[in-house]
C-alpha positions, 0 to 999 in steps of 0.5 A: 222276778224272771221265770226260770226258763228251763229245757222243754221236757223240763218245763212239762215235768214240773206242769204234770207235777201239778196234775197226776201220776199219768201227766208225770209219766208221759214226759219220760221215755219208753225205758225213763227211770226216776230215782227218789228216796233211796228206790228207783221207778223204771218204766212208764207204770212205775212212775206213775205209782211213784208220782201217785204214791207221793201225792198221796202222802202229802201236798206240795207245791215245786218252784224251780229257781236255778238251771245248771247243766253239768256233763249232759245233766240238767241240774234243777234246785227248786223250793218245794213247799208243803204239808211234809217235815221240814217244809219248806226246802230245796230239792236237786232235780237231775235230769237227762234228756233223750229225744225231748223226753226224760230219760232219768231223773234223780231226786235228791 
């Protein structure tokens, strides 16, 4: 099976999704913004607590497996797999990409 080849900023989100909360932030823009269970998470601090928070709560292991770009967004399906309700499952990773960086990320 190929590896998904996925967009830089991308590909490091899901590398720092395997290390910490700061790994996870450095991939944003100054102002990025996450999206994930109904709150947002502006800014670097915020995104690190969110990314901490989740770790946190439960162990889990993200395999993206399908690239769409629709209107500027980077559509992301992954399999995420772990110690959480209804493991495992798809999740939508929506990205938009500003200077090699995230600007946002919706988690649906």
């Amino acid at each position: 099976m190929k590896d998904l080849e996925l967009p830089e900023p991308i590909s490091a989100y899901f590398e720092a999704d395997r290390q910490d909360g700061q790994a996870v932030a450095r991939c944003f823009t100054k102002t990025g913004v996450v999206l994930d269970e109904g709150s947002t998470h502006a800014g670097a601090a915020a995104i690190e607590t969110w990314k901490n928070a989740a770790s946190a709560k439960y162990t889990y292991t993200a395999r993206p497996h399908t690239l769409e770009v629709q209107a500027g967004r980077y559509i992301v399906t992954s399999q995420v797999s772990g110690n959480f309700p209804g493991s495992p499952l798809d999740l939508r990773y929506s990205f938009v990409l500003e200077r090699g960086k995230i600007a946002s990320l919706e988690v649906a």
